[in-house]
N, C-alpha and C positions, 0 to 999 in steps of 0.2 A: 492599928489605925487604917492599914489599907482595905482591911477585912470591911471594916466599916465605912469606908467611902471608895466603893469601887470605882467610880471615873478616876479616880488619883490615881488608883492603879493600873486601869489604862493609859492615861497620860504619862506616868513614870514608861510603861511598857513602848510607848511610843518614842518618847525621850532617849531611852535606851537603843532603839532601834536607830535613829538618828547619829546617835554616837558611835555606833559601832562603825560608821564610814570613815573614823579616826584610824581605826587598824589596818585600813587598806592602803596601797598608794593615792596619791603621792604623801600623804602621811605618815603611814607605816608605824603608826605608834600598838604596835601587836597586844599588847598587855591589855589595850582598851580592850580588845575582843575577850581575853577569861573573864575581864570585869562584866562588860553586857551578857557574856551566859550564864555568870554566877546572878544578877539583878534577875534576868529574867526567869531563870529556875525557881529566887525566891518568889517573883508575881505571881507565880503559876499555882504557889501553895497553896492550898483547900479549896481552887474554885471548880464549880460545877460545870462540865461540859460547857455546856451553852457560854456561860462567862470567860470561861476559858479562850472558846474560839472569837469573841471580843476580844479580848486584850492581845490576842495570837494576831488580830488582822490590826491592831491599832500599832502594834510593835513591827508588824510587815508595812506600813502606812512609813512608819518612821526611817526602817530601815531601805526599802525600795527608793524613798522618797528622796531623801539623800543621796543615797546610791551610787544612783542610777539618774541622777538626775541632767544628766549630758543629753536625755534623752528629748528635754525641752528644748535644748542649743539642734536636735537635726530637724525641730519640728519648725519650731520659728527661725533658725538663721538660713535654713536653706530648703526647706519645706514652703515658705511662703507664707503662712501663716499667721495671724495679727495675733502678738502676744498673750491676750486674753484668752484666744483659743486656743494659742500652743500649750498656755497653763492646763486646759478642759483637757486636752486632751493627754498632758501627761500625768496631770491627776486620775484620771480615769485608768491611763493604764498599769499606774502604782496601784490604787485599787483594786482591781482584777488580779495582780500580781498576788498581794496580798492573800486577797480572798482566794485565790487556787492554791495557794500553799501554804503559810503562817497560818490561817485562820483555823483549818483541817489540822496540820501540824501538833497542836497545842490541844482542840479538840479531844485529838485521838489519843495523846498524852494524858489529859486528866481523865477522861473515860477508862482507862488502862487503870490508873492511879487506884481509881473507886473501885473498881473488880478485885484489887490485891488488897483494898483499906491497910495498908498499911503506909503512911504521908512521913513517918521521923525514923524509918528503918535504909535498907540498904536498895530496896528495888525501884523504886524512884528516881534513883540516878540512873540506874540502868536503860528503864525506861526515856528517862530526858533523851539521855545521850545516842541510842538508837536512832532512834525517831526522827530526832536531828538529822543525822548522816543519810538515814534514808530519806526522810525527805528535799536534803540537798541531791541526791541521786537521782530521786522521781523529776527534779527541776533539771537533770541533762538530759530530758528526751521528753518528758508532757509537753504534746502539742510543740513540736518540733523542740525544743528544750531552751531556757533559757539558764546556764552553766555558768549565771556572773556570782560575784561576792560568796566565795565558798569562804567557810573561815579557816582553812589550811593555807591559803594562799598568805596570810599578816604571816605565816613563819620563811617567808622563802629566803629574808635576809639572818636567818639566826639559827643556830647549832643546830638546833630541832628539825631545821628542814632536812636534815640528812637520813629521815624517815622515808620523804616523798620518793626515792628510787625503788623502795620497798613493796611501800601502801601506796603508794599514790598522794592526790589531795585530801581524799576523804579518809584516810586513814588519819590525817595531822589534824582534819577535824574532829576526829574521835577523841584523838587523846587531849585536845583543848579542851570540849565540853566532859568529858568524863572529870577530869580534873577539877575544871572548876565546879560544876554541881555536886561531886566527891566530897570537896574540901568545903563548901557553904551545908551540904547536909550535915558534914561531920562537925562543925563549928558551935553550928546557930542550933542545931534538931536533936540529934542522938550521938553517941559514941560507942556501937554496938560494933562487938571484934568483925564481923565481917565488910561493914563499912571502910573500918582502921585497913583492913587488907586488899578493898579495892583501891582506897586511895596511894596506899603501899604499892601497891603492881602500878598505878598507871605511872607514880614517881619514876620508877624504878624504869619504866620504858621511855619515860622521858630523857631520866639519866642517861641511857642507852646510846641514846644520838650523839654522843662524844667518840664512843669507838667509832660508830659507825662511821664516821667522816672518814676515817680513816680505810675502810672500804674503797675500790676503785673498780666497780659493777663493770664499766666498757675500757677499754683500751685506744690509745691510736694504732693504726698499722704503721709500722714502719715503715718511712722514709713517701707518705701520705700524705703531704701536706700543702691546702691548694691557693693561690691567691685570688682573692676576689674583689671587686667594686660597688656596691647598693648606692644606687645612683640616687638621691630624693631632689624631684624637679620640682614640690612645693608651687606646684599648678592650681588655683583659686575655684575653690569650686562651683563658682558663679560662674565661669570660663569655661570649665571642664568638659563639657559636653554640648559647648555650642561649635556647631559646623565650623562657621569662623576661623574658629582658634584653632582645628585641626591639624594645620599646619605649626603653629606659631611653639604646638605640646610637644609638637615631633623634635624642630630645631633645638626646641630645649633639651631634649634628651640625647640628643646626638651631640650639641655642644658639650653636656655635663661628659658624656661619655669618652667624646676622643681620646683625651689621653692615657686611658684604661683600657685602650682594645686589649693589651698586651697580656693583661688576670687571664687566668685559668676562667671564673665564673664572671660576666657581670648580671646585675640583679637590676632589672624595673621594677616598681611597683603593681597594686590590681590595678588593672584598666590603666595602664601607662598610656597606652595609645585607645583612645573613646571610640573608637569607630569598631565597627565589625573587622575581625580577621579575614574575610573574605572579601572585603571592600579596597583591600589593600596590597594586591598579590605582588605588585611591582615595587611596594615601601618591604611587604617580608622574603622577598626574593635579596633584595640589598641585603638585610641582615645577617640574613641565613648565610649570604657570598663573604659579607665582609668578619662574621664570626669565624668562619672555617679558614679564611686567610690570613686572621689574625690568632689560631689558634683559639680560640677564646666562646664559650658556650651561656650564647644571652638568654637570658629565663626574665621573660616579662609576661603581666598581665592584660588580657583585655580581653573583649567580650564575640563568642564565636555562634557561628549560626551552622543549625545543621538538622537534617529532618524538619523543617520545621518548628525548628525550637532554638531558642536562644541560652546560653550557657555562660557563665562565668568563668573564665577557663585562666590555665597557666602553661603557657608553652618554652620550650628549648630550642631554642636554633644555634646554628653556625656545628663546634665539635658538641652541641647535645641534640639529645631527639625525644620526641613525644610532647605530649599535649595532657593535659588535666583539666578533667570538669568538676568543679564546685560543687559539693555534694550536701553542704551545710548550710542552707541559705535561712539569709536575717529576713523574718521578717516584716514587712512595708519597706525594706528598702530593696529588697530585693527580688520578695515576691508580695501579693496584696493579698490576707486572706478574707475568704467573705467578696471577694473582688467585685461581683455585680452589685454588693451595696455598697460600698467606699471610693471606688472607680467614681472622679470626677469631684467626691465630695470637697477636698480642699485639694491643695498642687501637693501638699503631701504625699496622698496616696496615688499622686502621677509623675514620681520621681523618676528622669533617666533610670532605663535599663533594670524597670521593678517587674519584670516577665519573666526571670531565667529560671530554666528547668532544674531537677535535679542530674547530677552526672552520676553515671552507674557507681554500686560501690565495688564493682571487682577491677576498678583499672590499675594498669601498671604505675611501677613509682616511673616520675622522669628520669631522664640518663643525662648527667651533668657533668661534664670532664673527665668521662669517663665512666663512673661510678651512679650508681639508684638511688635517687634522693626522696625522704620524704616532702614534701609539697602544700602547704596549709595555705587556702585563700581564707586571707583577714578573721572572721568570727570561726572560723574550724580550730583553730586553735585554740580555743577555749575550752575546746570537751574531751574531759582526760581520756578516756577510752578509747575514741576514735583516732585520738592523734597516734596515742601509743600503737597500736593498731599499726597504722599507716607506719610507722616508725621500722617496723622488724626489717630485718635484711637490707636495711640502709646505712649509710656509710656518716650522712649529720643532714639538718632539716633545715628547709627554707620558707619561711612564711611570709608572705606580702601583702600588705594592707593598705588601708585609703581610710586613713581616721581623719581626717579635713571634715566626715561628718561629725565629728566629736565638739569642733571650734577648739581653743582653748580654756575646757572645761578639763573635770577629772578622767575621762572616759578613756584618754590615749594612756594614761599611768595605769588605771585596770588594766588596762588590755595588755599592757607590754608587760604588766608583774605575773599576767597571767600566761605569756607565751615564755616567759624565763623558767616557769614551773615544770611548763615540759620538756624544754632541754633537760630540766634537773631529772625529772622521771624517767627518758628515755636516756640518760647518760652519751648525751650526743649536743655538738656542737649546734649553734643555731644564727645560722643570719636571717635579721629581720631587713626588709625592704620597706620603708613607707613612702608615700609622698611628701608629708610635712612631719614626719618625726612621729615617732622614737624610731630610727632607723640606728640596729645594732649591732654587735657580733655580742651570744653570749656563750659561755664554756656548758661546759656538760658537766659543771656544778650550780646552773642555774646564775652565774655573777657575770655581769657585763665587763665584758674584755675592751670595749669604745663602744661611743655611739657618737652621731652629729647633732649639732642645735637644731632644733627642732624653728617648724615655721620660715625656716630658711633651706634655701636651692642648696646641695652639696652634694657628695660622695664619700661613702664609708668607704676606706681602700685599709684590705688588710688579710691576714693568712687564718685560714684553721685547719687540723688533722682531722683525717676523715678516723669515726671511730668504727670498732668490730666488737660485739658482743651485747649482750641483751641484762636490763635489767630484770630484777625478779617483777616489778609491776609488768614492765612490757610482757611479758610471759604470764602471767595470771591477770592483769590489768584491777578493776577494784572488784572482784570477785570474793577474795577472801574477806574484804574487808565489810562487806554488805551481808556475806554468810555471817563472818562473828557478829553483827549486829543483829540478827537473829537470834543468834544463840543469848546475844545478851536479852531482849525480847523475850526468849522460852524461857530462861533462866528467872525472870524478875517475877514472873508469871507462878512459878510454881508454888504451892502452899508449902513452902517452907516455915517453920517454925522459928520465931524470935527469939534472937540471944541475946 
């Protein structure tokens, strides 16, 4: 039936992509995701290139379009924006999404397909499933990299995520798609013994992640163990960067703060203080006096000028030291590309502090109670290599965000299931810092030890052990896991003979 009314199965393929926003936070219903790769594996069955990369962008239509769809809440709630246009314009950039990645994706898959003619044998999956992983790959770094809705991330609350220390995320995305286009070839197509024995091995590594939890990749150092405060001042982001209020941000934060001088760390949010760090040399001279007199080593963000150039930075003061520049920028919100044609067109594309430069990537980690922390401003922690990266020869991570652009949409539960992910990979504690929530402590099993209500003023106040030791991704990061995906690629490819 689909064979013969292809829009159906565009429409289904779309449908599917939609659904799959079920397996990510705040949903978390994981299971939808094998269902959406087994559906779309069977879409994909005998169509020709050309059709292919239809149904590949009607299925990125669906899947972007749900998403990611927070992406309307920064366009019209705080972009300016009259909703009709906020729709234009974030249909437009589900589209382009789509078409750079799903639509090529699927493509390149059934072009593959026709070269091997063989559609009810065992190299089909291989192919899906490659392809897949690498093209979620290609999406952490095309055109500065957009690294949301990976499908390893729906396992981070369940046995199987005890892989991610390993492989990483894109390794648990392998063994989802493998699996499920395994078990729908072996079902619905053939039951040819080598089929029967990839679906055999990827079980089998499934099964796997039961020991492996029992694994403990990093350790704490003894007798390491530090308190800290994440302050969320829940500052309006209509407020946030008017002159005005620059004071009113500050009391707020020094009210939330008082009676936690006493923690080892406290924690601001990005851009706790709106202003330039050099605008203010008499507000971080106080800091810096009253951290070191209260023991206590304050790690907040906000935005630094220097050369010439404007930076998203993360500093330490009072007993910590150094500074960090943003190396990962969102963007339109943070930088405008194209900027001499979009400059000016809506307030969108003239959002406070959308100029900052990139920060070098050889800086040091900050020095935080003593010990080198790793450091993620807000969307850096999204892309698994660079964090793990940043991660080595540190002690546990601090990431501070400003999702107030999100509103109360899905966008803050992506983003926090996606920074839980790499505590899990680098086997290291993780305080999050936001302004409006999800401000957390999570374990270096990826599980949230507390967090506070979100949308409301508070302070996380609570302890973690600094760990020592590396997991095997931090040390290989997804390197093996993108070679085996070649080999599965060279492998499906070969004129092997049908059994």
């Amino acid at each position: 039936m689909i064979r013969s009314y292809p829009r159906l199965g565009h429409l289904l393929a779309g449908l599917a992509g939609a659904c799959a926003t079920l397996a990510f936070s705040p949903f978390d219903l994981w299971l939808v995701w094998l269902l959406v790769c087994a559906a779309v594996f069977w879409l994909m069955r005998g169509l020709p290139p050309k059709q292919a990369a239809w149904r590949g962008w009607c299925f990125g239509v669906g899947f972007y379009g749900a998403g990611v769809s927070w992406v309307y809440v920064s366009i019209h709630n705080f972009g300016s924006a009259p909703a009709l246009l906020a729709f234009a314009f974030t249909a437009l950039f589900v589209m382009a999404l789509a078409l750079a990645f799903t639509a090529p994706q699927f493509a390149l898959y059934r072009w593959l397909c026709r070269r091997i003619n063989r559609e009810r044998s065992w190299p089909p999956v291989l192919l899906f499933s490659a392809i897949w992983v690498l093209f979620e790959w290609v999406r952490s770094w095309f055109l500065t990299g957009f690294p949301w809705l990976y499908g390893g991330y729906t396992l981070i609350d369940t046995p199987l995520a005890s892989w991610a220390p390993v492989t990483g995320v894109f390794g648990l995305s392998l063994l989802l798609v493998l699996f499920a286009s395994g078990l729908t070839q072996y079902l619905f197509y053939r039951h040819d013994r080598t089929l029967l024995a990839i679906l055999i091995g990827t079980t089998a590594l499934l099964l796997l992640s039961v020991p492996l939890q029992i694994i403990q990749w990093t350790q704490p150092v003894k007798g390491q163990t530090l308190s800290f405060a994440a302050v969320q001042g829940n500052i309006s982001q209509d407020l946030k960067w008017k002159p005005g209020h620059l004071d009113d941000t500050i009391e707020t934060y020094l009210k939330l703060t008082q009676p936690f001088w006493n923690r080892d760390i406290v924690i601001w949010p990005e851009n706790a203080i709106p202003t330039l760090y050099q605008n203010v040399p008499a507000l971080m001279d106080q800091l810096d006096a009253k951290g070191k007199e209260a023991q206590t080593s304050l790690v907040l963000g906000m935005p630094w000028y220097e050369s010439d150039r404007f930076y998203n930075s993360i500093i330490s003061l009072g007993t910590g030291d150094g500074y960090y520049f943003k190396q990962k920028l969102v963007p339109f919100g943070e930088y405008v590309p194209f900027e001499s044609v979009l400059r000016g067109l809506i307030a969108f594309f003239d959002l406070p502090m959308s100029s900052f430069s990139l920060g070098s990537d050889n800086q040091p980690p900050l020095q935080v109670a003593g010990h080198p922390v790793a450091t993620y401003i807000c969307y850096e922690v999204v892309y698994p290599d660079f964090a793990a990266a940043l991660a080595r020869d540190t002690g546990f991570l601090i990431t501070i965000s400003n999702d107030t652009w999100f509103g109360t949409s899905i966008g803050p539960f992506q983003h926090f299931q996606m920074a839980r992910m790499r505590a899990l990979e680098t086997g290291r504690y993780m305080i999050r810092g936001t302004n409006d929530g999800i401000s957390a402590l999570i374990d270096e099993k990826g599980r949230v030890v507390s967090q506070i209500t979100q949308y409301q003023a508070g302070v996380l106040d609570g302890e973690l052990p600094v760990m020592m030791g590396d997991t095997p991704f931090m040390r290989f990061r997804s390197w093996p896991v993108l070679a085996f995906c070649l080999l599965l690629l060279l492998a499906s490819l070969q004129p092997w003979r049908s059994r």
